[in-house]
ROFI-492836 format. One record per residue (C-alpha): chain; x negated, y, z negated. Coordinates in pm, 1 decimal. Layout:
<recs>
REC_A_X_Y_Z
...
</recs>
This chain:
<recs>
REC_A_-13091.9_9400.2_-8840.1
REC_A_-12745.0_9461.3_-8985.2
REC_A_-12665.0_9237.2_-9335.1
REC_A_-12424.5_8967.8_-9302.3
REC_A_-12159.0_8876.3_-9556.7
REC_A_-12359.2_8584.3_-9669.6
REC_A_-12636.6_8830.5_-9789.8
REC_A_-12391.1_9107.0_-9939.9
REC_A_-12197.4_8859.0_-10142.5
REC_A_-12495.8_8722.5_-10384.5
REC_A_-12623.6_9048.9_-10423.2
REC_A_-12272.5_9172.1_-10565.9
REC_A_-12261.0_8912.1_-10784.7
REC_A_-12589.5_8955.1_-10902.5
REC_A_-12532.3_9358.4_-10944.0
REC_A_-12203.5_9261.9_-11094.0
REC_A_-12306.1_8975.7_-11345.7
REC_A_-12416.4_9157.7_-11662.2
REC_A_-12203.8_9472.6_-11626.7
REC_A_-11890.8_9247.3_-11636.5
REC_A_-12005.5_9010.0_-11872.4
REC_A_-12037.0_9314.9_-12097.6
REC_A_-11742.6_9443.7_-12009.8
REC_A_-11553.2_9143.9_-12108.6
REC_A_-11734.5_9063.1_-12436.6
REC_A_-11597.2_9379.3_-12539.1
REC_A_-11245.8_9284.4_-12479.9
REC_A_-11326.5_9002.2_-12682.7
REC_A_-11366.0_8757.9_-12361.4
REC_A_-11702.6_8622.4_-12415.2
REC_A_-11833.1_8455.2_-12143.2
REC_A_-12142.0_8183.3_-12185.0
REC_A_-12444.7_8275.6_-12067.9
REC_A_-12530.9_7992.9_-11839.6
REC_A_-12231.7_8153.8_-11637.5
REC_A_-12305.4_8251.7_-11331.4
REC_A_-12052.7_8508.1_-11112.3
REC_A_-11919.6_8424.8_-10791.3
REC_A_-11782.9_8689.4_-10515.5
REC_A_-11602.0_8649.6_-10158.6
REC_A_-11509.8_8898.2_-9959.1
REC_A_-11130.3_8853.3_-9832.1
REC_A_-10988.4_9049.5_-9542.1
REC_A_-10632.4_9184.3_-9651.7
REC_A_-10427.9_8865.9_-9567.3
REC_A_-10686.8_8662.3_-9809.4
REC_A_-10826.1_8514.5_-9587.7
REC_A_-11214.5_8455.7_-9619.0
REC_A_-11429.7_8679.2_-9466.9
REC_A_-11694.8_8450.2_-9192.1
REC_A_-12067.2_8399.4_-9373.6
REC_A_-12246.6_8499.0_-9086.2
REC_A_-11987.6_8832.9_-8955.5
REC_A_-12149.7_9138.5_-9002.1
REC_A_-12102.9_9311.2_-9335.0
REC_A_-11886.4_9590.4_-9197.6
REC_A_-11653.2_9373.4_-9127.8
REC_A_-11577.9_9447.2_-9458.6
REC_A_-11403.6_9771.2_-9574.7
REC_A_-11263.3_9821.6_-9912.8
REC_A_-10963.9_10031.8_-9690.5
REC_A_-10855.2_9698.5_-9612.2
REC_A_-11033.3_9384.8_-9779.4
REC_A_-10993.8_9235.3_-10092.6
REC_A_-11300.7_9077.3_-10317.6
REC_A_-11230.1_8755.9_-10529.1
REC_A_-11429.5_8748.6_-10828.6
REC_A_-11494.9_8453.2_-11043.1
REC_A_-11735.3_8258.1_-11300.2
REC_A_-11870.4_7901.2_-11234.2
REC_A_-12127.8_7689.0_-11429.6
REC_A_-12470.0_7737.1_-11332.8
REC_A_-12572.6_7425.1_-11356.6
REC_A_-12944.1_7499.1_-11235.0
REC_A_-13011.2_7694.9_-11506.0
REC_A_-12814.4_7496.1_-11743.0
REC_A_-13074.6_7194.6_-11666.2
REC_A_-13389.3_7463.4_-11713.0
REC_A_-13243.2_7540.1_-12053.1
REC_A_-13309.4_7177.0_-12171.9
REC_A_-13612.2_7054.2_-12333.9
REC_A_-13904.9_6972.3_-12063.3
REC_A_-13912.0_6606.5_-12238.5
REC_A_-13517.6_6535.0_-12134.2
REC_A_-13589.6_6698.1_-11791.4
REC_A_-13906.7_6481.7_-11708.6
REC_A_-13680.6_6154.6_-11855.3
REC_A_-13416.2_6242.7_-11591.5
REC_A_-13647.6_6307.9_-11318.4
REC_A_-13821.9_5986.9_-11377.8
REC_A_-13507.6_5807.1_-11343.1
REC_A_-13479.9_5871.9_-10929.6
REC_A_-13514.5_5620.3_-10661.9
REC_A_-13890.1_5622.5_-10495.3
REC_A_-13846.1_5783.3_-10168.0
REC_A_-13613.7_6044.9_-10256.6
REC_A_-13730.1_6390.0_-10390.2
REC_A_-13531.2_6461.4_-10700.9
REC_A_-13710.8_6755.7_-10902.8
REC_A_-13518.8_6912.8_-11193.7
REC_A_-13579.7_7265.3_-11114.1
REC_A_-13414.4_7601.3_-11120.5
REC_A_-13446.4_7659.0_-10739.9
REC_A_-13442.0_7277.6_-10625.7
REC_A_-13215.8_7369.8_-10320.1
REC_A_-13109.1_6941.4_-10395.5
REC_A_-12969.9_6985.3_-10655.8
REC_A_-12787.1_7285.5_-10628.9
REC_A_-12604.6_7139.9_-10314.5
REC_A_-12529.9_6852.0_-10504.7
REC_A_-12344.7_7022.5_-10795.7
REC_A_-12201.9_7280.9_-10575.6
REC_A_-12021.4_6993.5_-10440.5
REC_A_-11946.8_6861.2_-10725.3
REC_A_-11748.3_7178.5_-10839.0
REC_A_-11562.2_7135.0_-10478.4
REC_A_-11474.5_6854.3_-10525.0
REC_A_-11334.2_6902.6_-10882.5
REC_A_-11110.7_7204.2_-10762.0
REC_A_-10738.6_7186.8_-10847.6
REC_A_-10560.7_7131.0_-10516.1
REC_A_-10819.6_7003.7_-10326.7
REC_A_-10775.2_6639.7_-10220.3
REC_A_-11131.9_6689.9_-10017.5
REC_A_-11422.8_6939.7_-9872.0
REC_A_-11444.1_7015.7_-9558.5
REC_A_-11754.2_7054.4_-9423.1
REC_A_-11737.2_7387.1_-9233.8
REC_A_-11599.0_7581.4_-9558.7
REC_A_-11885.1_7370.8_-9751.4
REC_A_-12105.4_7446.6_-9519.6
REC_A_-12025.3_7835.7_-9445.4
REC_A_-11869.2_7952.8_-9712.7
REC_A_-11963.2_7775.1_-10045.3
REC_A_-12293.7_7711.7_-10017.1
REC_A_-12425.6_8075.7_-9885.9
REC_A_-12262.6_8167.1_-10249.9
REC_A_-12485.3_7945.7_-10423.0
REC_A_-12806.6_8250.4_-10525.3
REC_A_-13083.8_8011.9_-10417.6
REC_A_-13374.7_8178.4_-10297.1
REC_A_-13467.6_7843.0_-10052.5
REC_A_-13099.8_7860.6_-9925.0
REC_A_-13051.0_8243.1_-9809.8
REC_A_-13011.4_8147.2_-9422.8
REC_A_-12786.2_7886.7_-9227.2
REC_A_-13121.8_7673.9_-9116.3
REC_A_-13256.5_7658.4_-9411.0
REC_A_-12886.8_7528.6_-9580.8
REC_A_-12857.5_7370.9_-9264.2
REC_A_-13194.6_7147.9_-9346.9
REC_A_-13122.9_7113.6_-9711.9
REC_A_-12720.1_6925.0_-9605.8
REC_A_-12900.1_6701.9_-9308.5
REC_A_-13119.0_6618.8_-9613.7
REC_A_-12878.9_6469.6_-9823.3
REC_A_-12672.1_6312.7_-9544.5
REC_A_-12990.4_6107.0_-9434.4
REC_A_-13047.7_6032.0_-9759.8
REC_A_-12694.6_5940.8_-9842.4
REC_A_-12668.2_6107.1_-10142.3
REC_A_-12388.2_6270.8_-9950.1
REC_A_-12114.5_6097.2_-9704.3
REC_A_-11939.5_6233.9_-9414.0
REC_A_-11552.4_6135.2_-9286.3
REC_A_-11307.8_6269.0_-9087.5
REC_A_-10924.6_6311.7_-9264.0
REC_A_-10625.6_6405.3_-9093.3
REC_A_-10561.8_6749.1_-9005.6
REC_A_-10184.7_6884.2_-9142.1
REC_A_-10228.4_7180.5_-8915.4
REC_A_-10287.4_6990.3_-8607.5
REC_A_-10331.0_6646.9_-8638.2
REC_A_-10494.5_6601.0_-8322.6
REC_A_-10834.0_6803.7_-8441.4
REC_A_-10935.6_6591.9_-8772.8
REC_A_-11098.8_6746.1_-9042.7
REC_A_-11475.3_6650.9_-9077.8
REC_A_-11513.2_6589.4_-9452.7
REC_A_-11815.8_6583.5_-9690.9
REC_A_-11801.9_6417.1_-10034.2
REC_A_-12081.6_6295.9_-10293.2
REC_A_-12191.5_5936.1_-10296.2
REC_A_-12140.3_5939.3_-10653.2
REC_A_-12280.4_5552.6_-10646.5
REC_A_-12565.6_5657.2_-10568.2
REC_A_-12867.0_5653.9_-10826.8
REC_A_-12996.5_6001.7_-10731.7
REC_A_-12666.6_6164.4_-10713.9
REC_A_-12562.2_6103.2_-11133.3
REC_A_-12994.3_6172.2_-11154.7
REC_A_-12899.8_6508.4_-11010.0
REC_A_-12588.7_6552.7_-11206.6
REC_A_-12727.9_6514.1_-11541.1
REC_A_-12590.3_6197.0_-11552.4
REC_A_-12650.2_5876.0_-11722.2
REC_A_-12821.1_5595.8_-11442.4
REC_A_-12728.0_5247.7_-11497.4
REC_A_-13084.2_5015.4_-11512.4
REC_A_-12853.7_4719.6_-11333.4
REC_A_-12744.0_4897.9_-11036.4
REC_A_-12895.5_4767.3_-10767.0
REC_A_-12753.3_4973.6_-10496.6
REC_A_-12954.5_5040.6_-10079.8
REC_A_-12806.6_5210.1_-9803.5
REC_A_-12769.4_5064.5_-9494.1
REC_A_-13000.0_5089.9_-9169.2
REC_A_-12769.1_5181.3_-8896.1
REC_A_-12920.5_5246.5_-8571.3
REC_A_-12863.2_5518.8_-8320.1
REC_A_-12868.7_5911.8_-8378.0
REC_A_-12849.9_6006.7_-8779.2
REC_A_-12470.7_6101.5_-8839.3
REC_A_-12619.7_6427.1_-9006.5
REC_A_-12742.9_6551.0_-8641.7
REC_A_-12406.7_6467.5_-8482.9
REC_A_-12197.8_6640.7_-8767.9
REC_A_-12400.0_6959.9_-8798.3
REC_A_-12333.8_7018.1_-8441.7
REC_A_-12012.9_7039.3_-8475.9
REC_A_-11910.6_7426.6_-8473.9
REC_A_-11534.8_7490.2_-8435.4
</recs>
């Protein structure tokens, strides 16, 4: 079976993470060492090469790679003391799995949206490049294929710890944009953050009946 981008990307940055970081320390450009390094492969008009295209697609003839460092907030929560970790994961909701762990496929999502949603420029996600593009760069080992980041974002739509909208499109305004964004009122959602969790809030979704939104939505395929 041939690799897709969404494999060959991770492994570069993995292959690539301590040679650069070394690289740049001795240019006196330390970087911390919770920093984790991100790659996508760009075709030469910059535009982002698709997750699950083949990776000879690719060709260094032709493409371009954009390299860049992100928090790795994961391993940044392993770091801590087990006592603060098993505070915060006693904090969460019943009913909602929230375990502060360096693979928890949760709450990687969660803070990979958070860092999308924090981007200069962006006024919000869309799902697709969420879904497609910035996820498959997160280096989870319970995340490596589309069903399995598939299941972990119908997760946290049914749970609500992430909402779904449409905006309008400025390309063509009759296709909407179907938007994800965190529910950042949400207990579990600060929980996941590192956040503090207000005792008084007192906040429940909503029983709506019908199919789950998270089934319609992650049909969608344009």
């Amino acid at each position: 079976m041939k690799q897709k981008i969404e494999q060959l990307e991770p492994q570069l940055a993995q292959k690539l993470g301590v040679p650069l970081k070394s690289i740049l320390h001795e240019l006196q450009h330390s970087v911390p060492e919770h920093y984790q390094v991100r790659i996508s492969l760009l075709d030469a008009n910059r535009r982002k090469k698709r997750s699950d295209a083949s990776a000879d697609n690719w060709s260094p003839d032709s493409g371009r790679i954009e390299v860049w460092f992100e928090p790795g907030d994961a391993q940044a929560a392993v770091s801590q003391p087990a006592s603060a970790r098993n505070d915060r994961s006693k904090q969460s909701e019943p009913g909602v799995d929230v375990h502060p762990s360096e693979a928890d496929p949760l709450r990687v999502l969660v803070a990979a949206l958070d860092r999308a949603e924090s981007r200069p420029g962006w006024n919000f996600v869309p799902l697709k490049k969420f879904r497609d593009e910035i996820l498959p760069a997160e280096l989870v080992p319970s995340m490596q294929t589309d069903v399995e980041r598939q299941n972990v974002l119908r997760s946290a739509i049914e749970k609500r710890l992430v909402l779904v909208g449409k905006v309008p499109n400025p390309k063509a305004p009759e296709f909407p944009v179907t938007t994800v964004r965190l529910n950042r009122l949400m207990p579990e959602v600060k929980t996941l953050l590192g956040q503090t969790v207000d005792a008084d809030l007192d906040f429940r979704p909503i029983e709506i009946r019908g199919e789950p939104l998270s089934a319609t939505i992650l049909r969608e395929r344009r």
